[in-house]
C-alpha positions as CSV (number, residue, x, y, z in Angstrom):
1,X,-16.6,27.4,-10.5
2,X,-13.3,25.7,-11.3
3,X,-13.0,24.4,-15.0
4,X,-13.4,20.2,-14.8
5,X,-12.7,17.9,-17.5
6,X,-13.4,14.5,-18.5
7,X,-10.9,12.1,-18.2
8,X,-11.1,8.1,-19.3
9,X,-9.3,5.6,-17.3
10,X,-9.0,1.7,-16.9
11,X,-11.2,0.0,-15.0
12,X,-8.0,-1.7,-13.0
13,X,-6.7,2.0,-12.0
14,X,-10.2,2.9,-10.8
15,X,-9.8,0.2,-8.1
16,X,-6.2,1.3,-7.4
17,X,-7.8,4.5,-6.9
18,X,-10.0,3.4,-4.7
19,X,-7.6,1.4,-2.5
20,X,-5.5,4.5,-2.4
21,X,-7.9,6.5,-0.6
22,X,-7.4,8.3,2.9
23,X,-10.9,8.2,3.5
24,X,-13.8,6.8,1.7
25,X,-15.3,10.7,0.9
26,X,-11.9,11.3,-0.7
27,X,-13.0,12.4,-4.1
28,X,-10.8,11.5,-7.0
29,X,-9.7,15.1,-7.7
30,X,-8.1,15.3,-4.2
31,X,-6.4,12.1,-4.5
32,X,-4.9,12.7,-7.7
33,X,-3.7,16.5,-6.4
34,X,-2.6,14.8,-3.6
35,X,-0.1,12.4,-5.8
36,X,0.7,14.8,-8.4
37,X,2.1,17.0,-5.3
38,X,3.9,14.3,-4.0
39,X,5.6,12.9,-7.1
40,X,6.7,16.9,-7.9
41,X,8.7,16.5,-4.4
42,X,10.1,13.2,-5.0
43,X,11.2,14.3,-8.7
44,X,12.7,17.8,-7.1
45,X,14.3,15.6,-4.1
46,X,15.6,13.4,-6.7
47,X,17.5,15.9,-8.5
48,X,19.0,17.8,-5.8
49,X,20.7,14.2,-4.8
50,X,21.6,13.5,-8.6
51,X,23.2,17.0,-8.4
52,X,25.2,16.3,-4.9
53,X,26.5,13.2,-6.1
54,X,27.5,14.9,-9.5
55,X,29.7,17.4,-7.2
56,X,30.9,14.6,-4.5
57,X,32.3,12.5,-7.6
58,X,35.4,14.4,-7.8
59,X,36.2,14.2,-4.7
60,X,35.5,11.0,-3.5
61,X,37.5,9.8,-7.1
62,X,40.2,11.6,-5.1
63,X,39.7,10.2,-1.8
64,X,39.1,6.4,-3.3
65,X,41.9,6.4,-5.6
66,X,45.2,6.2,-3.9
67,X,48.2,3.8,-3.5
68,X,47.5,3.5,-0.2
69,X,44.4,2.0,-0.8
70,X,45.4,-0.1,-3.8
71,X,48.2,-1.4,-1.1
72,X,45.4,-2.7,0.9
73,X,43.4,-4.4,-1.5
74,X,46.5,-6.6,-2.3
75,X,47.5,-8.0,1.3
């Protein structure tokens, strides 16, 4: 048998708990697995964009700042 633990939690995130269930036999555990999972992707997503941007800085610094442009934004 897996360990289990007790956890305490508001009374107001109980209900969001509830209204964020697929299915009404969803236990708790599942849900919770189920965001912690999804949060891991979105935080991993999140810094592989940070880290693109990081490396497309230079070169869109390059690409952005010109007299050409600068001639543009004057007419």
């Amino acid at each position: 048998m897996k360990e289990q633990s007790t956890i305490l939690l508001r009374k107001d995130l109980i209900e969001k708990l509830k209204e964020a269930r697929e299915h009404p036999r969803q236990t708790y555990n599942e849900l919770i697995m189920k965001m912690a999972d999804i949060f891991i992707k979105i935080k991993e997503k999140n810094q592989y964009d940070e880290f693109l941007h990081k490396i497309q800085q230079p070169k869109m610094k390059e690409l952005w700042d010109n007299k050409e442009d600068e001639v543009w934004e004057n007419v």
